[in-house]
C-alpha positions as CSV (number, residue, x, y, z in Angstrom):
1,X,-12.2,152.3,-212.4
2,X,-12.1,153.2,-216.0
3,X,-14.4,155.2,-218.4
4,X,-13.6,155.6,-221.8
5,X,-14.8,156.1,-225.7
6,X,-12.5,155.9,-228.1
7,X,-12.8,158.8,-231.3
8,X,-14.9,161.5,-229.4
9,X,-13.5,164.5,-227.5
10,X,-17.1,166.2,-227.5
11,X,-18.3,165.1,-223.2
12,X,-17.5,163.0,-221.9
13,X,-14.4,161.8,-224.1
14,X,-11.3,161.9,-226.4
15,X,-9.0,160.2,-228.5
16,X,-5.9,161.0,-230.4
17,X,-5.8,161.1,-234.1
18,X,-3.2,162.1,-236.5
19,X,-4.4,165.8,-237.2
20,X,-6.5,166.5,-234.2
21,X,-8.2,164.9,-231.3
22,X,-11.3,163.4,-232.3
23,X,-14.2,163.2,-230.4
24,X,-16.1,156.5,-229.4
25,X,-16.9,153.8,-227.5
26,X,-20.6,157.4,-225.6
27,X,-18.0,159.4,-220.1
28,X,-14.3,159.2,-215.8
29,X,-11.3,158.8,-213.9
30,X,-8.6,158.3,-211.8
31,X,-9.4,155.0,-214.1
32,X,-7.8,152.6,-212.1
33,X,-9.1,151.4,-208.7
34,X,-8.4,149.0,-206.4
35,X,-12.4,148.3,-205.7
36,X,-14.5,145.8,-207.3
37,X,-16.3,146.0,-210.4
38,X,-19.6,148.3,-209.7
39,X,-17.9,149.3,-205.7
40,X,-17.6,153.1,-205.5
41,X,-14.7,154.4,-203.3
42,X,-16.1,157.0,-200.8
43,X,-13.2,158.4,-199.4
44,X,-12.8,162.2,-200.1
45,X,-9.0,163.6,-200.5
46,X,-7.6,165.4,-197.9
47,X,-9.2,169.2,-198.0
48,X,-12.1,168.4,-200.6
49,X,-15.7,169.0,-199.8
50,X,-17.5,165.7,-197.9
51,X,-18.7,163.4,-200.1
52,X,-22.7,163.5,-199.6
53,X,-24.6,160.7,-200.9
54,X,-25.6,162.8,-204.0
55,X,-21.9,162.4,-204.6
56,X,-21.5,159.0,-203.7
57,X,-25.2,158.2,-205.9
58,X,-23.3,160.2,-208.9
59,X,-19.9,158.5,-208.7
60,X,-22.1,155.1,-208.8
61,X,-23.3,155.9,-211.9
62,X,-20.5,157.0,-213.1
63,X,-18.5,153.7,-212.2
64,X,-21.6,151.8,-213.8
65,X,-20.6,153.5,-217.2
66,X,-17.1,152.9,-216.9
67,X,-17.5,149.3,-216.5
68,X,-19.6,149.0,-219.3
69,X,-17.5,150.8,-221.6
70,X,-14.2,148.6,-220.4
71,X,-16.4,145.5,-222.2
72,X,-17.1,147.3,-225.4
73,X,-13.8,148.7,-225.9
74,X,-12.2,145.8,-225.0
75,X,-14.3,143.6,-227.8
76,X,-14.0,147.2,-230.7
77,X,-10.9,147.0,-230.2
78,X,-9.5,144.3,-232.6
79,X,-12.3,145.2,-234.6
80,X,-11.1,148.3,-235.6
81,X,-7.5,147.7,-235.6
82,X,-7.3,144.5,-237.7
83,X,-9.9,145.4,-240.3
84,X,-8.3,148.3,-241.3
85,X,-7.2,147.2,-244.5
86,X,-11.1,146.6,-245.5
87,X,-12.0,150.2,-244.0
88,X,-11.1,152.1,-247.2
89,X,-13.0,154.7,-246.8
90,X,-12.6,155.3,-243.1
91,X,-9.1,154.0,-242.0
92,X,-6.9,156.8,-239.8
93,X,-3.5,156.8,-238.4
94,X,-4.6,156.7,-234.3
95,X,-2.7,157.0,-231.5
96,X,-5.4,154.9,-229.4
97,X,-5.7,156.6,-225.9
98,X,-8.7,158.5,-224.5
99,X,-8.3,161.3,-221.3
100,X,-10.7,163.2,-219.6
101,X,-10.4,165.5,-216.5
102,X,-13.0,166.6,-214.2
103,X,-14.7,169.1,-216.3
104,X,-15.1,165.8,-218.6
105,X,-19.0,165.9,-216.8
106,X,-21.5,168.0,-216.0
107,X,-22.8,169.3,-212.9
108,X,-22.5,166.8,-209.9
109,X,-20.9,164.2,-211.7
110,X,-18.2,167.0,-212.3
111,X,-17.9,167.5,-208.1
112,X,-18.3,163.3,-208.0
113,X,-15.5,162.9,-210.5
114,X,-13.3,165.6,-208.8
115,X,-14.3,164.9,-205.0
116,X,-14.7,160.7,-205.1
117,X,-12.8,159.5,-208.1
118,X,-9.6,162.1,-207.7
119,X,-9.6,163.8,-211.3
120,X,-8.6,167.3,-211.4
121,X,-7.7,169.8,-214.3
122,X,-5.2,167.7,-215.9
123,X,-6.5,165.8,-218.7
124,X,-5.8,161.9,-217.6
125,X,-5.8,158.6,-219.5
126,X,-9.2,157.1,-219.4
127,X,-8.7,154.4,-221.4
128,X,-5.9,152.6,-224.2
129,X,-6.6,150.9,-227.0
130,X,-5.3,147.1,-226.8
131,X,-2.8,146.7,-229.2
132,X,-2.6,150.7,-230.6
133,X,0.7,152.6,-230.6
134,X,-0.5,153.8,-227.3
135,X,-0.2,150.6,-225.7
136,X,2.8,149.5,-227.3
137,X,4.5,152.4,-225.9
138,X,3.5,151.3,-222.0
139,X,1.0,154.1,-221.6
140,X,-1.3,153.7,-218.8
141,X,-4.5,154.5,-217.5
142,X,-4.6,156.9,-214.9
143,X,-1.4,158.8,-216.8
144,X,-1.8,162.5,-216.5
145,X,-1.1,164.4,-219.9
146,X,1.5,167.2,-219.4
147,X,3.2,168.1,-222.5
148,X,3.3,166.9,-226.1
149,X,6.7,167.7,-228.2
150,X,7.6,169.6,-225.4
151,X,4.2,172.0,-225.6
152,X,2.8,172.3,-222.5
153,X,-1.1,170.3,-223.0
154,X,-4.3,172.4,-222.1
155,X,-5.8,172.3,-218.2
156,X,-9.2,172.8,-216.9
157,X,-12.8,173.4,-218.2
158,X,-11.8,173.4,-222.0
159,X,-8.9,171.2,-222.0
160,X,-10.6,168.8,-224.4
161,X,-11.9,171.6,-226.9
162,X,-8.2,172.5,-226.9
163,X,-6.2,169.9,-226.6
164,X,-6.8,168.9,-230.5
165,X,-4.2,172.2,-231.7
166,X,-1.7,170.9,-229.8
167,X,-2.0,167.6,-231.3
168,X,-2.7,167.9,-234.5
169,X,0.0,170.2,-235.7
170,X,2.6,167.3,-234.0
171,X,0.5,164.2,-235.7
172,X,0.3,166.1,-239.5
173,X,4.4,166.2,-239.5
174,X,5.5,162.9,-237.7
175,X,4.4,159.4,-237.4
176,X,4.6,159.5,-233.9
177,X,4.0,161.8,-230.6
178,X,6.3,162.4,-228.6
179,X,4.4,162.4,-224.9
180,X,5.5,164.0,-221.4
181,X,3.5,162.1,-218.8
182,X,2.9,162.0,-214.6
183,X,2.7,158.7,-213.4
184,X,2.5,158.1,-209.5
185,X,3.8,161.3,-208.8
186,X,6.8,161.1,-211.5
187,X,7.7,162.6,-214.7
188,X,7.5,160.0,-217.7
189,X,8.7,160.8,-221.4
190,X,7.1,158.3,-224.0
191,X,6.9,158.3,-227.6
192,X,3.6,156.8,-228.9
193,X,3.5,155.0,-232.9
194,X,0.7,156.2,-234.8
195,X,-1.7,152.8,-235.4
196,X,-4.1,152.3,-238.5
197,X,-7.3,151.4,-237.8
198,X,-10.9,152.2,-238.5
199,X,-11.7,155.5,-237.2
200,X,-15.3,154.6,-235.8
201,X,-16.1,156.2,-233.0
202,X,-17.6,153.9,-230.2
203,X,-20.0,154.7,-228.4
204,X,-22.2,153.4,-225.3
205,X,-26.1,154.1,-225.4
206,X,-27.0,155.2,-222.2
207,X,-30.8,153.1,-222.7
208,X,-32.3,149.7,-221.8
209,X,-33.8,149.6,-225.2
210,X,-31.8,146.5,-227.1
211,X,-30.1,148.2,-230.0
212,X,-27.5,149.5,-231.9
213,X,-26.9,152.3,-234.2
214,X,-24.7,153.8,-237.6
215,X,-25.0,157.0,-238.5
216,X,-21.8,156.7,-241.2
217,X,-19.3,157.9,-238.8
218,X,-20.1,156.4,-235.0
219,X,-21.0,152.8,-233.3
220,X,-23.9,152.9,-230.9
221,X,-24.5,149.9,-228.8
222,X,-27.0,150.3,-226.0
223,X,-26.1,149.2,-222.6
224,X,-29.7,147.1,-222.8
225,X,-28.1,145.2,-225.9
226,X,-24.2,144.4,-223.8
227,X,-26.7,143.1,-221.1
228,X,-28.4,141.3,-223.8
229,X,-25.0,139.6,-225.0
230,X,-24.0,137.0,-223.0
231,X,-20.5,137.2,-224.1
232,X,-17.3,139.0,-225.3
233,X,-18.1,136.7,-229.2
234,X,-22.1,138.2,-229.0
235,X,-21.2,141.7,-228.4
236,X,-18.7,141.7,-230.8
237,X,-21.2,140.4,-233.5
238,X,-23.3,143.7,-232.7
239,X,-20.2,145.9,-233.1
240,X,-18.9,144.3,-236.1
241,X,-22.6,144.6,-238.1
242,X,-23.0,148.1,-237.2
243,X,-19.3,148.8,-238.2
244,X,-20.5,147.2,-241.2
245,X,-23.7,149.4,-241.9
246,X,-21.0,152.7,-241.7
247,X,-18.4,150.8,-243.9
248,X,-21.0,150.0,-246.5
249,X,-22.6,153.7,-246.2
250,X,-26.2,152.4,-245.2
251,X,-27.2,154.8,-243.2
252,X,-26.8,157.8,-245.9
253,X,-28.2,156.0,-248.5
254,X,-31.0,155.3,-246.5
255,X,-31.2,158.8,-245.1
256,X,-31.4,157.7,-241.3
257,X,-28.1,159.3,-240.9
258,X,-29.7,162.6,-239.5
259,X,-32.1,161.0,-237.1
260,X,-30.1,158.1,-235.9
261,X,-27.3,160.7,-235.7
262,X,-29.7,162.7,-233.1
263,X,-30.7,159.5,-231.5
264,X,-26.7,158.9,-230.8
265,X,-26.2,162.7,-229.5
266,X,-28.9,161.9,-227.1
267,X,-27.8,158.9,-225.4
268,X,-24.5,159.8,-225.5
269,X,-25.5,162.0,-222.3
270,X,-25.4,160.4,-218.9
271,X,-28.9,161.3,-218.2
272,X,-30.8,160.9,-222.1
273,X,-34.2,162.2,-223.2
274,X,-35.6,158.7,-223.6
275,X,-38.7,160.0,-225.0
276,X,-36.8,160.0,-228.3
277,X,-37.2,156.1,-228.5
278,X,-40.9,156.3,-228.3
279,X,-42.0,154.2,-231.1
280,X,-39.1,154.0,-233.9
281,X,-38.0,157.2,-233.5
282,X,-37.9,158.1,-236.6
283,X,-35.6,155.3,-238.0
284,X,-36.9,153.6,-241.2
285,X,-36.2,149.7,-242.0
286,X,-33.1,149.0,-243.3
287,X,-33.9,147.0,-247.0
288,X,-33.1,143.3,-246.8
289,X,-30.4,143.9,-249.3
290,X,-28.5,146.1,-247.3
291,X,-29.2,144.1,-243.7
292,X,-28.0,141.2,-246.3
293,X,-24.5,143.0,-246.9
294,X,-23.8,143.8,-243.5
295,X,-24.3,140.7,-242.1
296,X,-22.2,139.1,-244.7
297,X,-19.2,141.9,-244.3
298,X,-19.5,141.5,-240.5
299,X,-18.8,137.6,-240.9
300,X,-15.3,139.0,-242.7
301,X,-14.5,141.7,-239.8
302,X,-15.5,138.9,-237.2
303,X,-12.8,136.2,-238.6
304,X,-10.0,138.6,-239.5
305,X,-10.5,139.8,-235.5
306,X,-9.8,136.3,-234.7
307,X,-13.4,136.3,-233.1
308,X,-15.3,132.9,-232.8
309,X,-17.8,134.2,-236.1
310,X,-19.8,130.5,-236.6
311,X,-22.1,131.1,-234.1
312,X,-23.4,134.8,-235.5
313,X,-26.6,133.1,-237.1
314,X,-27.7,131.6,-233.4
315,X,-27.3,134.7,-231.8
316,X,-29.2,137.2,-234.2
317,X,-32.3,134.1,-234.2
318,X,-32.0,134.1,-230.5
319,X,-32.4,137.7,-230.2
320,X,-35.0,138.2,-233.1
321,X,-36.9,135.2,-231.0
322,X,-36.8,137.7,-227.7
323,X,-37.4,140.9,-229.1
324,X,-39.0,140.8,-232.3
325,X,-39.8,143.8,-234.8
326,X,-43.3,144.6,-232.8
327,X,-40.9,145.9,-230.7
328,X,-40.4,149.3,-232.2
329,X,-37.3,150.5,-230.5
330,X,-35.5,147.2,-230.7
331,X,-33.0,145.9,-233.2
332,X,-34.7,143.6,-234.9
333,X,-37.6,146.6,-235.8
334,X,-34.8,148.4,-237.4
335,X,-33.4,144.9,-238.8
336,X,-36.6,142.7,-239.7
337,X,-35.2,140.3,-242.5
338,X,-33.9,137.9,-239.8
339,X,-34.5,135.0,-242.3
340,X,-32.5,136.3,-245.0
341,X,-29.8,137.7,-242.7
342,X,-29.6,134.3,-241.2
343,X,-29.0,132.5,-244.8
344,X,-26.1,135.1,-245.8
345,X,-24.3,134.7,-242.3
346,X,-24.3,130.6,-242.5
347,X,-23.1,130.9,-246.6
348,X,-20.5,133.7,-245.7
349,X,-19.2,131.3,-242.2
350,X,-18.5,128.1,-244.7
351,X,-17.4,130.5,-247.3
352,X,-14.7,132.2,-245.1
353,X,-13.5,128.7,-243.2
354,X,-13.3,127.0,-246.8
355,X,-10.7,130.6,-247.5
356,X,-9.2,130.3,-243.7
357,X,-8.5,126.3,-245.0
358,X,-6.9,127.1,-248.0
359,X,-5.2,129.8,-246.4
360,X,-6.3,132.3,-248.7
361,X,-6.7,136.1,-247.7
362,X,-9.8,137.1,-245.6
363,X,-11.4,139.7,-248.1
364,X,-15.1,139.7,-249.1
Protein backbone atom coordinates (compact mmCIF):
# COMPACT_ATOMS: atom_id res chain seq x y z
CA UNK A 1 0.00 0.00 0.00
CA UNK A 2 1.67 3.14 -0.87
CA UNK A 3 0.83 7.00 -0.38
CA UNK A 4 3.04 9.51 -1.54
CA UNK A 5 3.64 13.25 -3.00
CA UNK A 6 6.69 14.08 -4.04
CA UNK A 7 8.08 18.05 -3.06
CA UNK A 8 5.77 18.66 0.07
CA UNK A 9 6.63 17.93 3.71
CA UNK A 10 3.59 20.17 4.94
CA UNK A 11 0.61 16.81 5.83
CA UNK A 12 0.50 14.55 4.63
CA UNK A 13 4.03 14.42 2.85
CA UNK A 14 7.78 14.97 2.15
CA UNK A 15 10.53 14.90 -0.18
CA UNK A 16 14.24 15.43 -0.08
CA UNK A 17 15.85 18.26 -1.70
CA UNK A 18 19.27 19.57 -1.65
CA UNK A 19 18.94 22.28 1.15
CA UNK A 20 15.90 21.12 3.01
CA UNK A 21 13.01 18.88 2.79
CA UNK A 22 10.47 20.29 0.71
CA UNK A 23 6.98 19.93 1.15
CA UNK A 24 3.99 16.90 -4.43
CA UNK A 25 2.15 14.55 -6.05
CA UNK A 26 -1.46 16.24 -2.27
CA UNK A 27 -1.13 11.67 2.29
CA UNK A 28 0.37 6.65 4.31
CA UNK A 29 2.25 3.69 5.15
CA UNK A 30 3.74 0.70 5.88
CA UNK A 31 3.60 1.34 1.85
CA UNK A 32 3.91 -1.98 0.82
CA UNK A 33 1.17 -4.61 1.15
CA UNK A 34 0.56 -7.81 0.16
CA UNK A 35 -3.48 -7.03 -0.49
CA UNK A 36 -5.04 -5.94 -3.59
CA UNK A 37 -5.37 -2.71 -4.99
CA UNK A 38 -8.31 -0.85 -2.90
CA UNK A 39 -8.24 -4.17 -0.02
CA UNK A 40 -7.64 -2.76 3.45
CA UNK A 41 -5.76 -5.20 5.85
CA UNK A 42 -7.75 -5.32 9.15
CA UNK A 43 -5.51 -7.07 11.26
CA UNK A 44 -4.32 -4.98 14.33
CA UNK A 45 -0.58 -5.61 15.73
CA UNK A 46 -0.11 -7.46 18.61
CA UNK A 47 -1.08 -4.94 21.86
CA UNK A 48 -2.75 -2.10 19.65
CA UNK A 49 -6.17 -0.91 20.23
CA UNK A 50 -9.02 -3.13 18.13
CA UNK A 51 -9.52 -1.92 14.92
CA UNK A 52 -13.37 -0.57 14.87
CA UNK A 53 -14.89 0.04 11.69
CA UNK A 54 -14.21 3.75 12.00
CA UNK A 55 -10.71 2.56 11.69
CA UNK A 56 -11.16 0.15 9.15
CA UNK A 57 -13.63 3.08 7.14
CA UNK A 58 -10.41 5.53 7.62
CA UNK A 59 -7.68 3.20 6.53
CA UNK A 60 -10.03 2.60 3.33
CA UNK A 61 -9.80 5.91 2.49
CA UNK A 62 -6.63 6.18 3.13
CA UNK A 63 -5.55 3.14 0.83
CA UNK A 64 -7.97 4.81 -1.87
CA UNK A 65 -5.49 7.88 -1.82
CA UNK A 66 -2.52 5.90 -1.97
CA UNK A 67 -3.46 4.09 -4.97
CA UNK A 68 -4.24 7.05 -6.70
CA UNK A 69 -1.22 8.77 -6.01
CA UNK A 70 1.00 5.47 -7.13
CA UNK A 71 -0.63 6.37 -10.88
CA UNK A 72 0.28 10.04 -10.87
CA UNK A 73 3.68 9.69 -9.56
CA UNK A 74 4.35 6.98 -11.52
CA UNK A 75 3.38 9.10 -14.96
CA UNK A 76 5.26 12.84 -13.13
CA UNK A 77 7.87 11.06 -12.75
CA UNK A 78 9.70 11.17 -16.18
CA UNK A 79 8.14 14.32 -16.54
CA UNK A 80 10.04 15.96 -14.09
CA UNK A 81 13.17 14.19 -14.38
CA UNK A 82 13.87 14.27 -18.17
CA UNK A 83 12.66 17.85 -18.79
CA UNK A 84 14.88 19.27 -16.58
CA UNK A 85 17.12 20.80 -18.90
CA UNK A 86 13.94 22.98 -20.16
CA UNK A 87 12.97 23.81 -16.43
CA UNK A 88 15.36 26.80 -16.08
CA UNK A 89 13.73 28.45 -13.77
CA UNK A 90 12.68 25.64 -11.56
CA UNK A 91 15.23 22.66 -11.87
CA UNK A 92 16.63 21.31 -8.24
CA UNK A 93 19.15 18.73 -7.26
CA UNK A 94 16.44 15.98 -5.54
CA UNK A 95 17.05 13.07 -3.80
CA UNK A 96 13.48 11.60 -4.97
CA UNK A 97 11.97 9.80 -1.93
CA UNK A 98 8.96 10.84 0.17
CA UNK A 99 8.32 9.46 4.17
CA UNK A 100 5.69 9.92 6.50
CA UNK A 101 5.02 8.41 9.86
CA UNK A 102 1.80 8.18 11.76
CA UNK A 103 1.48 11.72 12.79
CA UNK A 104 1.64 12.20 8.85
CA UNK A 105 -2.59 12.44 9.38
CA UNK A 106 -4.92 13.85 11.44
CA UNK A 107 -7.21 12.57 13.86
CA UNK A 108 -8.46 8.97 13.07
CA UNK A 109 -6.63 8.48 10.13
CA UNK A 110 -3.56 9.12 12.53
CA UNK A 111 -4.91 5.92 14.93
CA UNK A 112 -5.93 4.07 11.26
CA UNK A 113 -2.42 4.66 9.93
CA UNK A 114 -0.80 3.59 13.29
CA UNK A 115 -3.32 0.76 14.36
CA UNK A 116 -4.16 -0.85 10.59
CA UNK A 117 -1.40 0.14 8.29
CA UNK A 118 1.64 -0.35 11.02
CA UNK A 119 3.30 3.21 10.87
CA UNK A 120 4.78 4.40 14.01
CA UNK A 121 7.08 7.44 14.94
CA UNK A 122 9.76 6.72 12.59
CA UNK A 123 9.47 8.56 9.49
CA UNK A 124 9.10 5.66 6.61
CA UNK A 125 9.47 5.69 2.85
CA UNK A 126 6.23 6.37 1.28
CA UNK A 127 7.09 6.56 -2.05
CA UNK A 128 10.57 6.76 -4.65
CA UNK A 129 10.89 8.44 -7.45
CA UNK A 130 11.46 6.10 -10.64
CA UNK A 131 14.71 6.67 -11.88
CA UNK A 132 15.92 9.53 -8.94
CA UNK A 133 19.19 8.99 -7.03
CA UNK A 134 16.88 7.42 -4.52
CA UNK A 135 16.06 4.62 -6.65
CA UNK A 136 19.26 4.06 -8.07
CA UNK A 137 20.58 3.55 -4.73
CA UNK A 138 17.93 0.43 -3.95
CA UNK A 139 15.97 2.47 -1.55
CA UNK A 140 12.66 0.98 -0.81
CA UNK A 141 9.27 1.74 0.22
CA UNK A 142 8.50 0.77 3.57
CA UNK A 143 12.35 1.84 4.59
CA UNK A 144 12.36 3.46 7.99
CA UNK A 145 14.66 6.67 8.20
CA UNK A 146 17.14 6.47 11.12
CA UNK A 147 20.06 8.50 10.58
CA UNK A 148 21.53 10.77 7.86
CA UNK A 149 25.55 11.38 7.91
CA UNK A 150 25.45 9.59 11.00
CA UNK A 151 22.75 12.34 12.72
CA UNK A 152 20.22 10.62 14.26
CA UNK A 153 16.63 11.74 12.00
CA UNK A 154 13.69 13.33 14.01
CA UNK A 155 10.75 10.84 15.50
CA UNK A 156 7.17 11.50 16.32
CA UNK A 157 4.54 14.35 15.96
CA UNK A 158 7.03 16.87 14.24
CA UNK A 159 9.34 14.71 12.58
CA UNK A 160 8.45 16.19 9.15
CA UNK A 161 8.75 19.91 10.42
CA UNK A 162 12.23 18.81 11.50
CA UNK A 163 13.51 16.57 9.50
CA UNK A 164 14.47 19.47 6.78
CA UNK A 165 17.71 20.74 9.36
CA UNK A 166 19.00 17.60 9.26
CA UNK A 167 18.90 17.43 5.66
CA UNK A 168 19.63 20.37 4.44
CA UNK A 169 22.91 21.27 6.11
CA UNK A 170 24.18 17.52 4.53
CA UNK A 171 22.56 18.33 0.87
CA UNK A 172 24.27 22.25 0.76
CA UNK A 173 27.92 20.53 1.22
CA UNK A 174 27.77 17.21 -0.77
CA UNK A 175 26.18 15.81 -3.82
CA UNK A 176 24.97 13.04 -2.13
CA UNK A 177 23.31 11.70 1.39
CA UNK A 178 24.71 9.47 3.06
CA UNK A 179 21.42 7.33 4.55
CA UNK A 180 21.14 4.84 7.72
CA UNK A 181 18.06 2.80 6.99
CA UNK A 182 15.79 -0.29 8.78
CA UNK A 183 14.62 -2.66 6.44
CA UNK A 184 12.77 -5.88 7.74
CA UNK A 185 14.08 -5.50 10.98
CA UNK A 186 17.86 -4.82 9.78
CA UNK A 187 20.20 -1.96 9.68
CA UNK A 188 20.91 -0.69 6.08
CA UNK A 189 23.66 2.03 5.09
CA UNK A 190 22.98 3.69 1.59
CA UNK A 191 24.25 6.61 -0.09
CA UNK A 192 21.64 8.30 -2.27
CA UNK A 193 22.96 10.70 -5.69
CA UNK A 194 21.38 13.85 -5.77
CA UNK A 195 19.05 13.83 -9.27
CA UNK A 196 18.04 17.08 -11.33
CA UNK A 197 14.77 17.43 -12.10
CA UNK A 198 11.93 19.92 -12.04
CA UNK A 199 11.10 20.72 -8.52
CA UNK A 200 7.14 20.75 -9.06
CA UNK A 201 5.44 19.56 -6.36
CA UNK A 202 2.66 17.02 -7.24
CA UNK A 203 -0.16 16.95 -5.91
CA UNK A 204 -3.56 14.86 -5.78
CA UNK A 205 -6.91 16.91 -5.56
CA UNK A 206 -8.94 15.24 -3.16
CA UNK A 207 -12.44 16.31 -5.56
CA UNK A 208 -14.57 14.76 -8.30
CA UNK A 209 -14.60 18.01 -10.15
CA UNK A 210 -12.33 17.27 -13.57
CA UNK A 211 -9.44 19.56 -13.28
CA UNK A 212 -6.08 20.56 -12.74
CA UNK A 213 -4.30 23.37 -11.27
CA UNK A 214 -0.72 25.83 -11.32
CA UNK A 215 -0.20 28.04 -8.93
CA UNK A 216 3.81 28.73 -10.19
CA UNK A 217 5.23 26.27 -7.77
CA UNK A 218 2.73 22.94 -7.45
CA UNK A 219 0.72 20.35 -9.93
CA UNK A 220 -2.90 19.75 -8.98
CA UNK A 221 -4.64 16.98 -10.73
CA UNK A 222 -8.01 16.07 -9.29
CA UNK A 223 -8.72 12.53 -8.62
CA UNK A 224 -12.17 13.22 -10.81
CA UNK A 225 -9.71 14.15 -13.88
CA UNK A 226 -7.12 10.47 -13.23
CA UNK A 227 -10.69 8.86 -13.35
CA UNK A 228 -11.37 10.82 -16.35
CA UNK A 229 -8.01 9.61 -18.15
CA UNK A 230 -8.29 6.44 -19.43
CA UNK A 231 -4.66 5.90 -19.48
CA UNK A 232 -1.04 6.29 -18.16
CA UNK A 233 -0.39 8.68 -22.02
CA UNK A 234 -3.96 10.88 -20.94
CA UNK A 235 -2.89 11.62 -17.48
CA UNK A 236 0.35 12.46 -18.42
CA UNK A 237 -0.96 15.05 -21.06
CA UNK A 238 -2.73 16.77 -17.85
CA UNK A 239 0.55 16.78 -15.91
CA UNK A 240 2.67 17.90 -18.54
CA UNK A 241 0.21 21.17 -19.55
CA UNK A 242 -0.06 22.16 -16.06
CA UNK A 243 3.73 21.72 -15.53
CA UNK A 244 3.74 23.82 -18.52
CA UNK A 245 1.44 26.76 -17.10
CA UNK A 246 4.19 26.96 -13.86
CA UNK A 247 7.24 26.69 -16.42
CA UNK A 248 5.79 29.48 -18.52
CA UNK A 249 4.68 31.60 -15.19
CA UNK A 250 0.93 31.77 -16.21
CA UNK A 251 -0.45 31.71 -13.27
CA UNK A 252 1.36 34.99 -11.82
CA UNK A 253 0.94 36.82 -14.73
CA UNK A 254 -2.56 36.15 -14.65
CA UNK A 255 -2.84 36.65 -10.95
CA UNK A 256 -4.68 33.28 -10.17
CA UNK A 257 -1.73 32.24 -8.31
CA UNK A 258 -3.33 33.36 -4.86
CA UNK A 259 -6.64 31.78 -5.38
CA UNK A 260 -5.74 28.64 -7.20
CA UNK A 261 -2.92 28.44 -4.58
CA UNK A 262 -5.89 28.33 -1.87
CA UNK A 263 -7.88 26.06 -3.99
CA UNK A 264 -4.68 23.57 -3.88
CA UNK A 265 -4.28 24.11 0.11
CA UNK A 266 -7.78 22.94 0.25
CA UNK A 267 -7.84 19.76 -1.47
CA UNK A 268 -4.70 18.87 -0.44
CA UNK A 269 -6.70 17.81 2.86
CA UNK A 270 -8.17 14.32 3.01
CA UNK A 271 -11.57 15.68 3.86
CA UNK A 272 -11.66 19.37 1.54
CA UNK A 273 -14.17 22.23 1.89
CA UNK A 274 -15.73 21.57 -1.52
CA UNK A 275 -17.73 24.62 -1.21
CA UNK A 276 -14.67 26.39 -2.59
CA UNK A 277 -15.46 24.97 -6.15
CA UNK A 278 -18.83 26.40 -6.25
CA UNK A 279 -18.91 28.14 -9.44
CA UNK A 280 -15.23 29.08 -10.65
CA UNK A 281 -13.93 29.67 -7.55
CA UNK A 282 -12.44 32.52 -8.18
CA UNK A 283 -10.13 31.36 -11.18
CA UNK A 284 -10.24 33.65 -14.21
CA UNK A 285 -9.76 32.27 -17.98
CA UNK A 286 -6.57 31.63 -18.95
CA UNK A 287 -6.01 33.98 -22.41
CA UNK A 288 -5.79 31.82 -25.58
CA UNK A 289 -2.25 32.90 -25.98
CA UNK A 290 -1.16 31.51 -22.94
CA UNK A 291 -3.51 28.16 -23.11
CA UNK A 292 -1.68 28.32 -26.79
CA UNK A 293 1.96 28.16 -25.16
CA UNK A 294 1.26 25.51 -22.84
CA UNK A 295 -0.12 23.23 -25.00
CA UNK A 296 2.61 23.68 -27.41
CA UNK A 297 5.52 23.38 -24.48
CA UNK A 298 3.59 20.33 -23.17
CA UNK A 299 3.87 18.57 -26.64
CA UNK A 300 7.98 19.09 -25.98
CA UNK A 301 7.86 17.68 -22.19
CA UNK A 302 5.55 14.84 -23.59
CA UNK A 303 8.17 13.56 -26.31
CA UNK A 304 11.37 14.23 -24.38
CA UNK A 305 9.48 11.77 -21.57
CA UNK A 306 9.31 9.28 -24.15
CA UNK A 307 5.40 9.49 -23.78
CA UNK A 308 3.10 8.61 -26.77
CA UNK A 309 2.38 12.86 -27.40
CA UNK A 310 0.35 12.40 -31.05
CA UNK A 311 -2.74 11.68 -29.51
CA UNK A 312 -2.84 15.04 -27.05
CA UNK A 313 -5.22 16.89 -29.54
CA UNK A 314 -8.00 13.77 -29.33
CA UNK A 315 -7.90 13.66 -25.75
CA UNK A 316 -8.32 17.52 -24.84
CA UNK A 317 -11.47 17.41 -27.80
CA UNK A 318 -12.74 14.42 -26.09
CA UNK A 319 -12.74 15.97 -22.77
CA UNK A 320 -13.89 19.56 -23.88
CA UNK A 321 -16.80 17.34 -25.81
CA UNK A 322 -17.76 15.83 -22.05
CA UNK A 323 -17.33 18.63 -19.90
CA UNK A 324 -17.48 21.86 -21.57
CA UNK A 325 -16.74 25.49 -20.21
CA UNK A 326 -20.60 25.74 -18.80
CA UNK A 327 -19.16 23.61 -16.47
CA UNK A 328 -17.68 26.13 -14.16
CA UNK A 329 -15.40 24.02 -12.02
CA UNK A 330 -14.13 21.96 -14.93
CA UNK A 331 -11.07 22.26 -16.96
CA UNK A 332 -12.18 23.29 -19.96
CA UNK A 333 -13.97 26.54 -17.99
CA UNK A 334 -10.63 27.43 -16.88
CA UNK A 335 -9.18 26.40 -20.49
CA UNK A 336 -11.98 27.47 -23.19
CA UNK A 337 -9.91 27.97 -26.42
CA UNK A 338 -10.11 24.24 -27.23
CA UNK A 339 -10.05 25.18 -30.98
CA UNK A 340 -6.90 27.00 -30.86
CA UNK A 341 -5.28 24.70 -28.38
CA UNK A 342 -6.14 21.89 -30.68
CA UNK A 343 -4.34 23.63 -33.85
CA UNK A 344 -0.98 24.32 -31.75
CA UNK A 345 -0.81 20.67 -30.39
CA UNK A 346 -1.26 19.02 -34.05
CA UNK A 347 1.49 21.89 -35.58
CA UNK A 348 3.84 21.34 -32.46
CA UNK A 349 3.26 16.94 -32.85
CA UNK A 350 4.57 17.17 -36.76
CA UNK A 351 6.88 19.79 -35.83
CA UNK A 352 8.65 17.64 -33.02
CA UNK A 353 8.49 14.17 -35.16
CA UNK A 354 9.93 16.07 -38.28
CA UNK A 355 13.04 17.16 -35.17
CA UNK A 356 12.74 13.42 -33.65
CA UNK A 357 13.40 12.30 -37.69
CA UNK A 358 16.20 14.43 -38.22
CA UNK A 359 17.44 13.63 -34.99
CA UNK A 360 17.74 17.02 -33.86
CA UNK A 361 17.45 18.08 -30.11
CA UNK A 362 13.88 18.24 -28.49
CA UNK A 363 13.79 22.09 -27.49
CA UNK A 364 10.88 24.39 -28.25
Amino acid sequence: MRIQRLYRFTSPALIVATAALLAACSTPGPMQSSTEPGAVPVEQAPGKPEVTPQMAAAAEVLQRMATQHDRLYRVAAPLLIDNAALCTKHARNLLGFTAKNRYTYPGQYNEAAWVVLGMDEHLQVTNVLNGSGAAKAGLRQGDRLLAAAGTPLPVGPNALSKAGAVFGPIMAKQASLPLSIERSGKPRDLTIPVTRACAFAIELGNADNINAYADGSRVMVTRGMLGFAQNDDELAYVVARTMAHNMLGHAATQRNAATIGSIIDNLTAITPDTSMLIGSGGIKAMPAADDVAADRLAVYLLARAGYRYEGASAFWKRLAATYPAKILNGYTANHPATPMRVAAIDKTVAEVKAKQSAKKPLVP
